[in-house]
C-alpha positions in Angstrom: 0.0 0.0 0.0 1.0 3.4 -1.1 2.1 5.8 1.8 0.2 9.0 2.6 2.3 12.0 2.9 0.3 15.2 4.0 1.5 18.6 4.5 1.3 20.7 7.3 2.6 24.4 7.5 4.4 25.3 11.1 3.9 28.9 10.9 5.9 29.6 14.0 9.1 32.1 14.5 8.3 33.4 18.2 11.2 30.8 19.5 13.9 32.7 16.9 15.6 36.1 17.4 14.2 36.4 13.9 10.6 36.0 13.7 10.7 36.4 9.8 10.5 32.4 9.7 7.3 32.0 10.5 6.5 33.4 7.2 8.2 30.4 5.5 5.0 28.1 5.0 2.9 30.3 3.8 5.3 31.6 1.3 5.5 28.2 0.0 1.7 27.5 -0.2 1.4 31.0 -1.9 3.6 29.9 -4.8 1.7 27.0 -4.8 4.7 24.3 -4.2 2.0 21.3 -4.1 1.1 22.6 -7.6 4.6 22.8 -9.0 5.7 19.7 -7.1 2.4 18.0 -8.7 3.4 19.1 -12.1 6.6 17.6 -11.7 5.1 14.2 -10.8 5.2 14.5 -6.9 1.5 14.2 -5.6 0.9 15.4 -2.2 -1.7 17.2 0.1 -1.7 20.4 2.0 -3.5 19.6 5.1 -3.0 22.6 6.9 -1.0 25.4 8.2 -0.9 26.1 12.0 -0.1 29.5 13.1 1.2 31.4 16.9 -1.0 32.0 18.7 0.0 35.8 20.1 -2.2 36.1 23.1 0.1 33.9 25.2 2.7 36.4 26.7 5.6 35.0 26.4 8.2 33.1 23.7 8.0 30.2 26.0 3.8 30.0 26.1 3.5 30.4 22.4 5.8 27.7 21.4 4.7 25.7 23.7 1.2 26.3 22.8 2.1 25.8 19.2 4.1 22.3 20.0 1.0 21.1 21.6 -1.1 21.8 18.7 1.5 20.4 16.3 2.2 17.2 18.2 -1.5 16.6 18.0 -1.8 17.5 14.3 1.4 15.0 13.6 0.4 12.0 15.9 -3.2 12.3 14.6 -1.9 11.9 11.2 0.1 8.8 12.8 -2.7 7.2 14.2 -4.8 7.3 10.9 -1.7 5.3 9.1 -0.8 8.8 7.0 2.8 10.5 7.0 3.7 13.9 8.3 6.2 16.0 6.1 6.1 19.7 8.5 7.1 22.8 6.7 8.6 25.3 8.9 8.9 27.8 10.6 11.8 28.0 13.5 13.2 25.0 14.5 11.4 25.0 17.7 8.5 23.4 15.9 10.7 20.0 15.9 9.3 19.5 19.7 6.0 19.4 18.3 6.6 17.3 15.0 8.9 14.7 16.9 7.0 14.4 20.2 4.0 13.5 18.1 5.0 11.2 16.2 6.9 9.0 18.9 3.7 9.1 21.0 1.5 7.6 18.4 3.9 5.6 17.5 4.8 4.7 21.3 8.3 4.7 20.1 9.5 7.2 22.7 13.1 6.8 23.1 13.1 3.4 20.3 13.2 6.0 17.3 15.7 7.5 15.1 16.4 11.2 14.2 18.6 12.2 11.5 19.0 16.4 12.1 20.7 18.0 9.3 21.6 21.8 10.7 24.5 23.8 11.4 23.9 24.3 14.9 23.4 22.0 17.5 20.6 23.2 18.8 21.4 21.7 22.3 21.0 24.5 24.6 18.6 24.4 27.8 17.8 28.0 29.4 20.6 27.4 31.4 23.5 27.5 28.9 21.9 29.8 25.9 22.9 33.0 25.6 20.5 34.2 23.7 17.2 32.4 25.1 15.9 31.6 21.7 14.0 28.3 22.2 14.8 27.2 18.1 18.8 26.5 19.8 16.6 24.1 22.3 15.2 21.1 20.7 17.3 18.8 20.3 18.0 18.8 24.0 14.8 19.2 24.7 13.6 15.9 22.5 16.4 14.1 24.6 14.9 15.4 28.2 17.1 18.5 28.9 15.2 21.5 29.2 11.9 23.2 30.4 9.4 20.7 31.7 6.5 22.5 29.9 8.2 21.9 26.7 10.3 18.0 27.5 7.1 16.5 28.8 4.9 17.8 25.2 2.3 14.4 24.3 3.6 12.1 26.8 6.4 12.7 30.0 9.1 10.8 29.1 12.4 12.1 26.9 11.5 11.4 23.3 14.4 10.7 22.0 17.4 8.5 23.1 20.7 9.8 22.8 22.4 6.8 20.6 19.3 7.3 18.4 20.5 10.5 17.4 22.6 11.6 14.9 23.5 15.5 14.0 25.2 16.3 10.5 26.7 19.7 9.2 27.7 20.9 12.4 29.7 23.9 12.6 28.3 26.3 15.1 27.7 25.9 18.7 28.6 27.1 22.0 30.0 25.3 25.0 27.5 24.4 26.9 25.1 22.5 24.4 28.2 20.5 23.3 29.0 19.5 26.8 25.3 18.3 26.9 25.7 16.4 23.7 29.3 15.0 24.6 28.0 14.0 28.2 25.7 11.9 26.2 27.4 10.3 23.5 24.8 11.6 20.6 26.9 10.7 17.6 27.9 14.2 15.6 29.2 14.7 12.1 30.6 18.3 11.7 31.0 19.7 8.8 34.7 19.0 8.4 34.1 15.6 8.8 31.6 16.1 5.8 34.6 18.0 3.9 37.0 15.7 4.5 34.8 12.5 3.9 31.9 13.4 1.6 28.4 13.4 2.2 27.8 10.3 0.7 30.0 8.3 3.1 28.3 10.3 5.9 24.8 9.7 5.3 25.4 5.9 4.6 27.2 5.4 7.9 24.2 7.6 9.7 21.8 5.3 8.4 24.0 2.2 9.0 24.5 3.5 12.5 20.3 3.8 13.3 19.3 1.0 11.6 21.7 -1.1 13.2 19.7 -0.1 16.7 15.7 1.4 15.7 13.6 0.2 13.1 11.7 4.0 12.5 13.2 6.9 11.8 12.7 10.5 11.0 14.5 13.5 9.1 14.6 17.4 10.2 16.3 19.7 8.2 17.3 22.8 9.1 17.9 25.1 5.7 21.1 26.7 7.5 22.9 23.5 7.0 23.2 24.4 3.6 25.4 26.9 2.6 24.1 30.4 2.3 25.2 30.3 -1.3 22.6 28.4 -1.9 20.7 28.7 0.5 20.6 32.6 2.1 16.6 32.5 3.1 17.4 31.4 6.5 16.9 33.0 10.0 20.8 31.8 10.8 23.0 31.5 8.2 26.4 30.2 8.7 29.2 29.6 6.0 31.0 26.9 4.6 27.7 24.5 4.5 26.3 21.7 2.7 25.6 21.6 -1.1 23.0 20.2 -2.2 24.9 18.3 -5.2 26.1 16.1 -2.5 23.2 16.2 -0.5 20.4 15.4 -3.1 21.5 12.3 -4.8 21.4 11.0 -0.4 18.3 11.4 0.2 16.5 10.6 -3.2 13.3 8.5 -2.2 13.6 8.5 1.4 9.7 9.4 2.0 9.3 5.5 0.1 11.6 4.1 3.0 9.0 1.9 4.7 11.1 2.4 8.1 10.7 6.6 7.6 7.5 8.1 9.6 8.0 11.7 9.2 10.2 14.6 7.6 10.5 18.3 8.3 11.8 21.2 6.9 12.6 24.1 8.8 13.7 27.6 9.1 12.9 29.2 5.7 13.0 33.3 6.2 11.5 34.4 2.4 12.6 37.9 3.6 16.2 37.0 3.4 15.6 34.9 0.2 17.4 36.0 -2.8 15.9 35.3 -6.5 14.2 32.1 -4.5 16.8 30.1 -3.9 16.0 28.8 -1.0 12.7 28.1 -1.9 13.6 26.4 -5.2 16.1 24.3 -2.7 12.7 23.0 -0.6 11.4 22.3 -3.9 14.5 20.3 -4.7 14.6 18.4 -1.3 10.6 17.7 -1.2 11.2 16.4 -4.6 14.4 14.1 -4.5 12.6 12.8 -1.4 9.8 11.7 -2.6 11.0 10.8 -6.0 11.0 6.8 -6.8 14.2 5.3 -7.0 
């Protein structure tokens, strides 16, 4: 049986410094990207696009209120048999897409994440300097963190640390790698990208999860790419991926039986230039789902 990929736009940027993200998905609906990805042989469904709500005071209560909402969309969509691919928005929406799907799934530390970015996104408010919740979820998704956020569809961490594996690396501070060192999550920086190729990456990440969970998921962070390419991002960062080595990787991955969800995050169309980023979403939506 055919999988059922549906869309849902995250129209979050309260947890970013720059809100402008949160602008991303409906950029993307409003050049109709199901229509171009349709016309390009790629058949998928907009569900719908969830949006912050502003009357909670605080950066904190809207993401949280947003996660909430989002891990109910995503584990709702779980539940039915269907397939989440979240459209972002800061990458503080990953609490909500990744705590959903775990629950329905009742995979909650058995599930794999790939998390392409160049940050690590590993702070708790305890080590951030700036107190932007998008540099929190991957510690939060591993237990670290704010309880109103860690303990999002069900109390218990989401996921395990040897069930995570970060690639493109090459920003962070010291006290989210201390977190991440202290608990053996497996990272690939980017000059271990450079000096080995993506290819031989991406084949060892997915070597390395299958090898211990039989489900996975992919988040992408657009900053992992380079700013070349990709400069419609809320943090760009230089010396990033390229998707000629990146593309060919992950060709067909929504057809992986073992894959339950994919996100792509952190698309600011004010900082876009001639569309390039959003051409590169159309490029990764359509090598993903494209039939080997």
């Amino acid at each position: 049986m055919k999988k059922q990929w549906k869309v849902i736009g995250a129209a979050l940027g309260e947890g970013a410094q720059i809100i402008g993200t949160k602008l991303g998905s409906d950029y993307c609906d409003n050049q109709h990207l199901i229509q171009t990805l349709e016309e390009n042989g790629i058949s998928l469904l907009w569900l719908e696009t969830l949006i912050s709500n502003l009357e909670k005071k605080s950066a904190l209560a809207i993401v949280q209120d947003f996660c909430e909402r989002l891990a109910q969309k995503t584990a709702a969509l779980k539940k039915q048999g269907e397939y989440p691919l979240v459209i972002g928005g800061d990458h503080s929406v990953a609490i909500g897409t990744w705590s959903g799907i775990t629950s329905a799934l009742k995979a909650e530390q058995n599930f794999g994440l790939i998390w392409i970015d160049a940050h690590m996104d590993a702070h708790t408010f305890e080590t951030t300097p700036s107190k932007a919740i998008h540099g929190m979820p991957v510690a939060t998704l591993l237990g670290h963190g704010d309880s109103y956020l860690t303990r999002l569809s069900s109390l218990q961490a989401k996921i395990a640390p040897q069930h995570l594996v970060l690639i493109g690396v090459r920003s962070y501070e010291p006290g989210e790698a201390k977190l991440l060192r202290d608990n053996k999550v497996k990272i690939f920086y980017m000059e271990d990208v450079k000096s080995r190729g993506f290819a031989t990456v991406w084949q060892e990440a997915m070597s390395y999860l299958q090898q211990q969970v039989s489900s996975f998921g992919i988040s992408i962070d657009l900053d992992g790419f380079d700013p070349i390419v990709a400069p419609g991002v809320g943090s760009r960062e230089k010396d990033g991926l390229m998707p000629a080595e990146v593309l060919p990787c992950l060709q067909g991955l929504a057809w992986d039986p073992n894959c339950e969800g994919i996100e792509i995050v952190e698309f600011n169309p004010d900082r876009d230039k001639n569309d390039a980023t959003y051409q590169l979403i159309q490029q990764l939506i359509h090598t993903m789902f494209l039939k080997k």
